[in-house]
C-alpha positions as CSV (number, residue, x, y, z in Angstrom):
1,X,-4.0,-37.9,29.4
2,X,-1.5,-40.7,30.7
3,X,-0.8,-43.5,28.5
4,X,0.1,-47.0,29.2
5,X,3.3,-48.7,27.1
6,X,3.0,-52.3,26.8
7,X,6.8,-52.6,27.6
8,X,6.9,-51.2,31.0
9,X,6.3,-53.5,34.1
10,X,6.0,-53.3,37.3
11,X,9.1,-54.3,39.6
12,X,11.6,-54.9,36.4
13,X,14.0,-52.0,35.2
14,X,12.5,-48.9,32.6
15,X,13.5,-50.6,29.1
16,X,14.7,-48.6,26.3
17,X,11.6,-48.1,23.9
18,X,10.9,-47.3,20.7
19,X,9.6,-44.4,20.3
20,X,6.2,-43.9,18.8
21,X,5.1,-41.6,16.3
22,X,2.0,-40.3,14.4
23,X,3.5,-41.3,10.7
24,X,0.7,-40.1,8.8
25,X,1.0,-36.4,10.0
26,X,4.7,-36.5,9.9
27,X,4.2,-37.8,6.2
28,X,1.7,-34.5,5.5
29,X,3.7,-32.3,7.4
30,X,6.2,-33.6,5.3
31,X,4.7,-32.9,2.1
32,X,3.8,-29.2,3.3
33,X,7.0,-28.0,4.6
34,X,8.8,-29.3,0.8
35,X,5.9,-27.4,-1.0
36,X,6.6,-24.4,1.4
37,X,10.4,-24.9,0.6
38,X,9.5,-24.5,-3.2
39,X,7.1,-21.6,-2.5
40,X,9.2,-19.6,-0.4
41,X,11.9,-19.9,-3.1
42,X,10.1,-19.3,-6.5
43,X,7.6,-16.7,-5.2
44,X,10.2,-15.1,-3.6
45,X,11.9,-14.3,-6.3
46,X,8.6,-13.1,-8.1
47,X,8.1,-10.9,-4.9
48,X,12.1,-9.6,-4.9
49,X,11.4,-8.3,-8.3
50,X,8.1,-6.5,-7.6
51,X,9.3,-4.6,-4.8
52,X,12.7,-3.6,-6.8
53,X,10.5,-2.6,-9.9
54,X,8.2,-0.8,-8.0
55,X,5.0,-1.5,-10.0
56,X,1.6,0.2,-10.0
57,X,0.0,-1.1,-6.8
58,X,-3.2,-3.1,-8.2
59,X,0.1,-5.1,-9.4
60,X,1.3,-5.3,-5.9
61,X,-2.5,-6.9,-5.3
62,X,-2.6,-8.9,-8.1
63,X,0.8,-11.0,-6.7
64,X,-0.5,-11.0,-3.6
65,X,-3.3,-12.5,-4.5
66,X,-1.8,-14.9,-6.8
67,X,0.4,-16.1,-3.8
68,X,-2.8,-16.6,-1.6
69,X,-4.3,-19.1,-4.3
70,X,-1.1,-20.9,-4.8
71,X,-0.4,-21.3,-1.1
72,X,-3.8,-21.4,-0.2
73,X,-5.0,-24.8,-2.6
74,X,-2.3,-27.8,-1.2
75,X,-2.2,-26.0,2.4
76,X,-6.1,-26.4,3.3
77,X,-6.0,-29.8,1.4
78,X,-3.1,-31.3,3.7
79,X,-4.5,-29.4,6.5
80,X,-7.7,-31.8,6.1
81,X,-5.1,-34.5,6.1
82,X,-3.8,-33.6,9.6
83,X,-6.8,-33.0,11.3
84,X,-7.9,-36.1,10.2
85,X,-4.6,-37.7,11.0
86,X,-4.8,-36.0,15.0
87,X,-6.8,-38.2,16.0
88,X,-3.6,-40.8,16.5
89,X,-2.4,-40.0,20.1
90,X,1.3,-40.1,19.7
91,X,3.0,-37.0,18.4
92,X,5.8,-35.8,16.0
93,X,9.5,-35.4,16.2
94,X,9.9,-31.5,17.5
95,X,12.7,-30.8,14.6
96,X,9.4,-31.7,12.1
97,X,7.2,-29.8,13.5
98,X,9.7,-26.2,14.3
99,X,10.0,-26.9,10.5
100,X,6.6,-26.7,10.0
101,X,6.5,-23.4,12.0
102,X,9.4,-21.8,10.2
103,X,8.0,-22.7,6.3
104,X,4.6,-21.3,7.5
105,X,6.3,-18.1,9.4
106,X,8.4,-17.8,6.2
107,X,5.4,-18.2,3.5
108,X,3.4,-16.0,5.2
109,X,6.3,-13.0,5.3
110,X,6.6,-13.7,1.6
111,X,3.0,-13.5,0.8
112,X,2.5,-10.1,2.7
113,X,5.7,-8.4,1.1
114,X,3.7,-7.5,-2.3
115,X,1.4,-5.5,-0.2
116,X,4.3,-4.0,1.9
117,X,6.0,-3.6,-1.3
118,X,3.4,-0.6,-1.6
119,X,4.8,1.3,1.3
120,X,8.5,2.1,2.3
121,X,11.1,-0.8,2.1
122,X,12.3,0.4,5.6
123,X,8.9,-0.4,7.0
124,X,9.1,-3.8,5.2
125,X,12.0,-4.4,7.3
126,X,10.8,-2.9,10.4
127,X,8.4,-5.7,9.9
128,X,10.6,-8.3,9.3
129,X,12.5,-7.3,12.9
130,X,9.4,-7.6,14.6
131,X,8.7,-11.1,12.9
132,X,11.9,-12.2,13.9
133,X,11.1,-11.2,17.7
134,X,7.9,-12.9,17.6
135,X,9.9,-16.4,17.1
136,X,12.2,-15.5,19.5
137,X,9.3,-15.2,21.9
138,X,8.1,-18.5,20.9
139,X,11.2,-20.2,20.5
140,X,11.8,-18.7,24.5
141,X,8.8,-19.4,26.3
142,X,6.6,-21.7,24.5
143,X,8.6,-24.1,22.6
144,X,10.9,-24.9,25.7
145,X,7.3,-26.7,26.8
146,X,7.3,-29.0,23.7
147,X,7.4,-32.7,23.3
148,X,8.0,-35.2,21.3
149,X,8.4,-39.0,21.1
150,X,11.3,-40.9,22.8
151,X,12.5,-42.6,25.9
152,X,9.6,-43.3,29.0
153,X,10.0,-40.6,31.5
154,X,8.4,-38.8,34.3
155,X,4.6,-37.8,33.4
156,X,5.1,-34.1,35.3
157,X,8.6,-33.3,34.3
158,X,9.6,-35.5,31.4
159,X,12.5,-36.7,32.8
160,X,13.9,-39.9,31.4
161,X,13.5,-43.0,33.8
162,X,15.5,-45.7,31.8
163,X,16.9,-48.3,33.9
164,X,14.8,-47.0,37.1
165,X,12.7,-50.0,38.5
166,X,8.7,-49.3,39.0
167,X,7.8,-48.1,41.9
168,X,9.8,-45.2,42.3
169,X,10.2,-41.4,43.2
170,X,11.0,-39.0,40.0
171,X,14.8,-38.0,40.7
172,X,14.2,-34.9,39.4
173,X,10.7,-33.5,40.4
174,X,10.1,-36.1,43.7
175,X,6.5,-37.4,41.7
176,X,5.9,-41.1,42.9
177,X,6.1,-43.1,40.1
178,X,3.6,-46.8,40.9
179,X,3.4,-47.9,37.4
180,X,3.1,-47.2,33.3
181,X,-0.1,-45.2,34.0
182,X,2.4,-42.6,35.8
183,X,4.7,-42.2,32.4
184,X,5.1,-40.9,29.4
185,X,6.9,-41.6,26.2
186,X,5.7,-37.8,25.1
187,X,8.7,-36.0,26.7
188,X,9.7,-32.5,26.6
189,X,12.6,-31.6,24.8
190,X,15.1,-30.4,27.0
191,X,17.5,-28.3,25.1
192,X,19.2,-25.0,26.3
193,X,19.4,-24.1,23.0
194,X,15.9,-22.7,22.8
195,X,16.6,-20.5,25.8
196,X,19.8,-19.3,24.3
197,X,18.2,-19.2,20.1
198,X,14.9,-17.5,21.5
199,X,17.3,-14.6,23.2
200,X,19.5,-14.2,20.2
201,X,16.7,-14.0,18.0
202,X,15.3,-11.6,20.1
203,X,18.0,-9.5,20.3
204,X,18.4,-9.7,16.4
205,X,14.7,-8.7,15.7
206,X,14.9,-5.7,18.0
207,X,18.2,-4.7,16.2
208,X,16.5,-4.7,12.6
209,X,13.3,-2.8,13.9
210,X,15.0,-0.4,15.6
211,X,17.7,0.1,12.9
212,X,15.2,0.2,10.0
213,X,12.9,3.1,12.0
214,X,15.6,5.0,13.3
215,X,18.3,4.7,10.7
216,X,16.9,3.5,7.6
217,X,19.9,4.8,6.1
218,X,21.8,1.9,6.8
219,X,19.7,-0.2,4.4
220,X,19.3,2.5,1.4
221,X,23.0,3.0,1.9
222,X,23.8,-0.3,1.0
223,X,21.5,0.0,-2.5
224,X,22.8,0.5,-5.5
225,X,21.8,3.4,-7.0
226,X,19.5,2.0,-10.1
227,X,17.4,0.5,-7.3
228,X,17.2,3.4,-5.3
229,X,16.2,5.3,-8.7
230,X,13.2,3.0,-9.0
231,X,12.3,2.9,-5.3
232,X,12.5,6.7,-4.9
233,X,9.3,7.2,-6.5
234,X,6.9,6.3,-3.8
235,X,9.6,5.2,-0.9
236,X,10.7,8.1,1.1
237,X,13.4,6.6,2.8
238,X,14.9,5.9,-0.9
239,X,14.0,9.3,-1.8
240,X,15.9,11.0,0.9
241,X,19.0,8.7,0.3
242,X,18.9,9.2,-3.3
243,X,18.6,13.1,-3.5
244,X,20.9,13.5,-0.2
245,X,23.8,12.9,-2.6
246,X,24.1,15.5,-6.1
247,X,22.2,13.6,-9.1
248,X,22.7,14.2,-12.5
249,X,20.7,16.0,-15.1
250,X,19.2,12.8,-16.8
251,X,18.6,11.1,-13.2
252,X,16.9,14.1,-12.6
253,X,14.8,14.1,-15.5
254,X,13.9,10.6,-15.0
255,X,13.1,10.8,-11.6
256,X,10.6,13.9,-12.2
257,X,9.3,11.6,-15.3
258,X,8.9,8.7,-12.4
259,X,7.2,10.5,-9.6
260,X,4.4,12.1,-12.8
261,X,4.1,8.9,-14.7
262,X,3.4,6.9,-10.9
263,X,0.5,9.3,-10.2
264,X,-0.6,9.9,-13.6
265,X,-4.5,10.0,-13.2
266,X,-4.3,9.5,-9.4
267,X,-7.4,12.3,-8.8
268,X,-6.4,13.0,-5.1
269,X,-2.5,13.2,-5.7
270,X,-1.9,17.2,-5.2
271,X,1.9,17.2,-5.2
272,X,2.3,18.8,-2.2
273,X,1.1,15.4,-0.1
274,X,4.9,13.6,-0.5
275,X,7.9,14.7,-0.2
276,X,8.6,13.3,-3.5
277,X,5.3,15.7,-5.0
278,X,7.1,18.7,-3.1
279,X,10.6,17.9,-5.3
280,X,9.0,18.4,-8.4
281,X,6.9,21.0,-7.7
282,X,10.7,23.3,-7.2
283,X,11.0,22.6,-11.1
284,X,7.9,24.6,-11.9
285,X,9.0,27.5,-14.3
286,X,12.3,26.2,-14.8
287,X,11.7,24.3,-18.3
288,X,12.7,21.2,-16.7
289,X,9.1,20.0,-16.5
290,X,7.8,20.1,-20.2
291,X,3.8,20.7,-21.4
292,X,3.0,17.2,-22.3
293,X,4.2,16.2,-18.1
294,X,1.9,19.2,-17.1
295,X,-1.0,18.4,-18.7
296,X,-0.4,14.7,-17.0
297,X,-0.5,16.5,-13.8
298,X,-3.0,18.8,-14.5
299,X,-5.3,18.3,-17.6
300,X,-7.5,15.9,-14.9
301,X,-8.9,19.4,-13.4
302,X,-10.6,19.9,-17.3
303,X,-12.8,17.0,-17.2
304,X,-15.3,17.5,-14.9
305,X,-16.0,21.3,-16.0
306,X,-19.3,21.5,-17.6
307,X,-22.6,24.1,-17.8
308,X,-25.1,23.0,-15.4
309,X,-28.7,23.8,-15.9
310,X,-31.7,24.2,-13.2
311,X,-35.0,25.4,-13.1
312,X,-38.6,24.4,-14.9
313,X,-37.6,24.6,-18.4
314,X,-40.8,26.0,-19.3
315,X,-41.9,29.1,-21.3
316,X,-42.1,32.1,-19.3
317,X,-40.0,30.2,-16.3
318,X,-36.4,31.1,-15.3
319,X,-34.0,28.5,-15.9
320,X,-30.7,29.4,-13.6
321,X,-27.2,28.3,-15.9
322,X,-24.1,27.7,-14.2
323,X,-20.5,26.4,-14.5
324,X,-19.8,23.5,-12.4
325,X,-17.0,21.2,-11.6
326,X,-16.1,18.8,-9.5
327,X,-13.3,19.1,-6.7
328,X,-10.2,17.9,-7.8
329,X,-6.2,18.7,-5.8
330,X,-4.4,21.2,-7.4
331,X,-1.0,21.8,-7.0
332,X,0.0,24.8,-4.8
333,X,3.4,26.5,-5.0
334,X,4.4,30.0,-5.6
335,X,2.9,29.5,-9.6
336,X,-0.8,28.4,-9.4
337,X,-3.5,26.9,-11.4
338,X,-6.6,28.9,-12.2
339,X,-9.0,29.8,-14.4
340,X,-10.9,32.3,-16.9
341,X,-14.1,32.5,-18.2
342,X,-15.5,34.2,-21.0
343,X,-19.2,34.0,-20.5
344,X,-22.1,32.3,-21.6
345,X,-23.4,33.1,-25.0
346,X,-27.4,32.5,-25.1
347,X,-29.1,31.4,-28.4
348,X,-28.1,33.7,-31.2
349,X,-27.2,36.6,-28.8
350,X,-23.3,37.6,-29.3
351,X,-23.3,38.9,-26.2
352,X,-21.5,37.7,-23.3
353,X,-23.0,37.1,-19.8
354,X,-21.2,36.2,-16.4
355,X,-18.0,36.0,-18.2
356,X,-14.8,38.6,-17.4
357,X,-11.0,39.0,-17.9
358,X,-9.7,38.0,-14.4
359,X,-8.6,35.1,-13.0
360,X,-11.1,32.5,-10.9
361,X,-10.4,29.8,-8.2
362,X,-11.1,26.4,-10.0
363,X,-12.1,25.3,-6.1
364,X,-15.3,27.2,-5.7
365,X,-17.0,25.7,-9.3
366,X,-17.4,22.5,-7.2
367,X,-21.1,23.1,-5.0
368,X,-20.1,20.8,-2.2
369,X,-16.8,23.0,-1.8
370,X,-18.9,25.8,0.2
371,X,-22.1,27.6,0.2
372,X,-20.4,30.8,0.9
373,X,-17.9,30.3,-2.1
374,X,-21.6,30.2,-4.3
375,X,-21.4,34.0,-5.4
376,X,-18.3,33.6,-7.3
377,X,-20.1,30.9,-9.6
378,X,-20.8,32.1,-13.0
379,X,-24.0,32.1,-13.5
380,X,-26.7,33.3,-15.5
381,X,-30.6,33.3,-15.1
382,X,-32.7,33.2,-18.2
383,X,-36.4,33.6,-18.9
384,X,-37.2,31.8,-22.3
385,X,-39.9,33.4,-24.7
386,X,-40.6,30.4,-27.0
387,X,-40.7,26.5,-26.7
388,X,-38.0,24.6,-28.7
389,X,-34.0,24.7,-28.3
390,X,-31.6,26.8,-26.3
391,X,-28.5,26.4,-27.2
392,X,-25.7,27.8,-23.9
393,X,-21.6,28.0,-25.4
394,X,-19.1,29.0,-23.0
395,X,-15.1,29.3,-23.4
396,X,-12.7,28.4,-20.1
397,X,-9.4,28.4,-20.1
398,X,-7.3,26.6,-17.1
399,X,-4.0,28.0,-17.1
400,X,-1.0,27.3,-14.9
401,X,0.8,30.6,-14.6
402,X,4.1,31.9,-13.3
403,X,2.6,34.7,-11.2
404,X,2.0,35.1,-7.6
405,X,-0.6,38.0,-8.0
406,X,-4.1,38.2,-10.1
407,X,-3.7,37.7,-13.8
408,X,-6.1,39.0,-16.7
409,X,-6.5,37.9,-20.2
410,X,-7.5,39.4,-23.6
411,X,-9.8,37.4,-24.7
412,X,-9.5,36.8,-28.8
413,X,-11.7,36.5,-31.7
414,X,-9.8,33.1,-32.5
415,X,-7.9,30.4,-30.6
416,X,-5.3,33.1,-29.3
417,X,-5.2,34.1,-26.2
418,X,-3.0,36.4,-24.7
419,X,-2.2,36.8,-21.0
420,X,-1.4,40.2,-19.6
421,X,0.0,41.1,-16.0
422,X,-2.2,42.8,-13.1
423,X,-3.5,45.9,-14.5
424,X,-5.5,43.8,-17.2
425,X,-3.5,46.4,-20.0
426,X,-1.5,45.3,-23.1
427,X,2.1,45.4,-22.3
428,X,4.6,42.9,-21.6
429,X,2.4,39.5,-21.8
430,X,2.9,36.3,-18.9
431,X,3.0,33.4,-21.1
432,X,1.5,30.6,-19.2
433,X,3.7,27.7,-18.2
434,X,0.8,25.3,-19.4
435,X,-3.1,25.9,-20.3
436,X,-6.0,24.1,-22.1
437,X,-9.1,25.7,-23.3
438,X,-12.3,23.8,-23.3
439,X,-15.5,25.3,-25.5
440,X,-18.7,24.3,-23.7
441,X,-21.7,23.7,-24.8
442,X,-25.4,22.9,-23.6
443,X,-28.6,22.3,-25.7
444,X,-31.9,23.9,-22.9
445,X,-35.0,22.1,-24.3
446,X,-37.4,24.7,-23.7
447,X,-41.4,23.3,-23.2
448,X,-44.6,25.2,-23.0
């Protein structure tokens, strides 16, 4: 679109002009880039703290979220200011509106970081690099093509025509200049600063990426150690800094602490997925990991054993009783989890059915696990005589044991149990690094 300025005329000299701006978008704009100042600032700080404290991550999503309301409210409201506000012809000044760009660029690092805080802090800088590259890129190529208000100039190449009398060829592009219609007070900005910023930001952004994917330790290096302590627990890059170096006996203590208590309850967390999991995995049988911190890692594997019950439940029918579980990670190292089962006690009947002294692989209780894998269910099928109630107990014990070969067990009258080596025999015992014993129990109601 050309535009026409009042002040120009034909066969007298370009005047100096005043130049013309949109003042109710540069007032908005205004307002944004001081709220974005504020934002950046204060929830920046909040953000600083959550990826130092390394907090659960529905935390992490909780700030983020948090941030997205308290950005989100003022931003669309001015935004309906400027697009109302756009429909004035004349345009901003260009240091306004790179502002503009920089607060948003900046607010929207800022609002991302809780969710990056969930992942390593050398990716959270890779990140960064590449965000600086970007506005080099634009600062390069696109923003050399900006405008802004000022003096008249040529319509193709912006260049300034004060004191040139109309008509007139451009002195810089050649265009034939007859009148105002030919002109333009919206000039680019001709500055070789962006050409020199866009390659200097380049360069930096390429130097961070680069630096923070193939030598994080540059960044963990400069950490002091009590924030490494509380990154290490699910940022590898911390991890590797932290335990490249000897650590004391309480570090270690609270880093093993760290890494349980961050996936206490997690159901898919198998300790051998990190390298973190692996780490305290090598203090398995060497008292450094206490019962209470086992049963944390392990006592989630209990829960979902049960007695599961199929068949007609009718006199005269067989009714097909089973142990069942679901599938949950266990830890593997050169100790391993398994478990024993004593059998299924039917009724009144003291004796024991599909029970035994040796050990059993928790993985094949869960039916989905494999069809082949189906034989080494307990199980029992019974035939019932009489309508009315049938009551099914079983014992299990899960066990975490320092042995790398089968284990049996003496099963006791009482709550004892005592864990022997491979030949099943008394002798000397294996005391189990941690176990749990559940007593089953399922009421059959038997119809006619």
């Amino acid at each position: 679109m050309k535009y026409i300025h009042p002040d120009i005329v034909v066969g007298e000299p370009v005047p100096e002009v005043e130049p013309r701006v949109n003042v109710e978008m540069l007032g908005a704009i205004g307002k944004l880039n001081r709220w974005g100042i504020w934002f950046v600032g204060v929830y920046g700080v909040i953000v600083l703290g959550v990826v130092v404290a390394r907090p659960a991550v529905w935390v992490s999503y909780v700030v983020f979220f948090i941030g997205v309301f308290a950005w989100a409210i003022p931003f669309f409201r001015l935004k309906k200011a400027l697009r109302e506000y756009k429909t004035d012809q004349w345009c901003i000044p260009f240091r306004d509106g790179l502002k503009y760009r920089l607060v948003s660029t900046c607010v929207g690092f800022v609002l991302y970081m809780p969710v990056l805080a969930t992942g390593r802090v050398s990716s959270t800088i890779t990140i960064l690099g590449l965000m600086v590259v970007g506005g080099g890129v634009v600062l390069f190529f696109m923003l050399r093509q900006a405008s802004e208000p000022g003096q008249v100039g040529c319509v193709d190449c912006g260049y300034p025509l004060l004191g040139l009398t109309l008509p007139c060829e451009c002195p810089e592009c050649g265009r034939m200049i007859y009148d105002a219609t030919w002109t333009t007070d919206r000039v680019r900005v001709r500055s070789p600063w962006f050409v020199w910023g866009g390659m200097g930001l380049i360069v930096l952004g390429s130097l961070i990426a680069y630096g923070s994917f193939a030598r994080p330790g540059v960044f963990y290096g400069t950490m002091p150690r009590g924030v490494l302590m509380n990154l290490a627990v699910s940022d590898r890059g911390a991890f590797d800094e932290l335990i490249a170096k000897p650590i004391s006996e309480k570090e270690e203590a609270e880093l093993i602490e760290a890494i349980i208590a961050r996936n206490d309850g997690s159901g898919d967390w198998d300790y051998q997925s990190s390298k973190q999991g692996r780490w305290v995995m090598q203090f398995v049988g060497t008292g450094k990991i206490s019962w209470e911190q086992f049963d944390r890692m392990f006592g989630r594997v209990v829960g979902p054993i049960r007695i599961e019950v199929s068949g007609a439940k009718r006199v005269g029918e067989p009714i097909e009783v089973r142990l069942a579980s679901e599938y949950v990670s266990i830890p593997g190292s050169g100790d391993s989890v398994r478990y024993f089962f004593r059998g299924f006690e039917v009724g009144d009947d003291s004796e024991l059915s599909g029970g035994g002294s040796k050990e059993r692989y928790l993985g094949f209780l869960d039916s989905e696990f494999s069809q082949a894998s189906y034989k080494y269910v307990p199980r029992v099928t019974l035939t019932p005589s009489e309508a009315g109630e049938l009551v099914v107990r079983a014992r299990v014990i899960v066990a975490l044991l320092p042995a790398q070969w089968t284990t049996h067990v003496r099963w006791g009258d009482g709550d004892f149990e005592r864990f022997f080596d491979k030949d099943g025999k008394s002798g000397a015992g294996i005391e189990p690094l941690w176990s749990e014993q559940i007593d089953l129990e399922y009421v059959i109601e038997v119809e006619r």
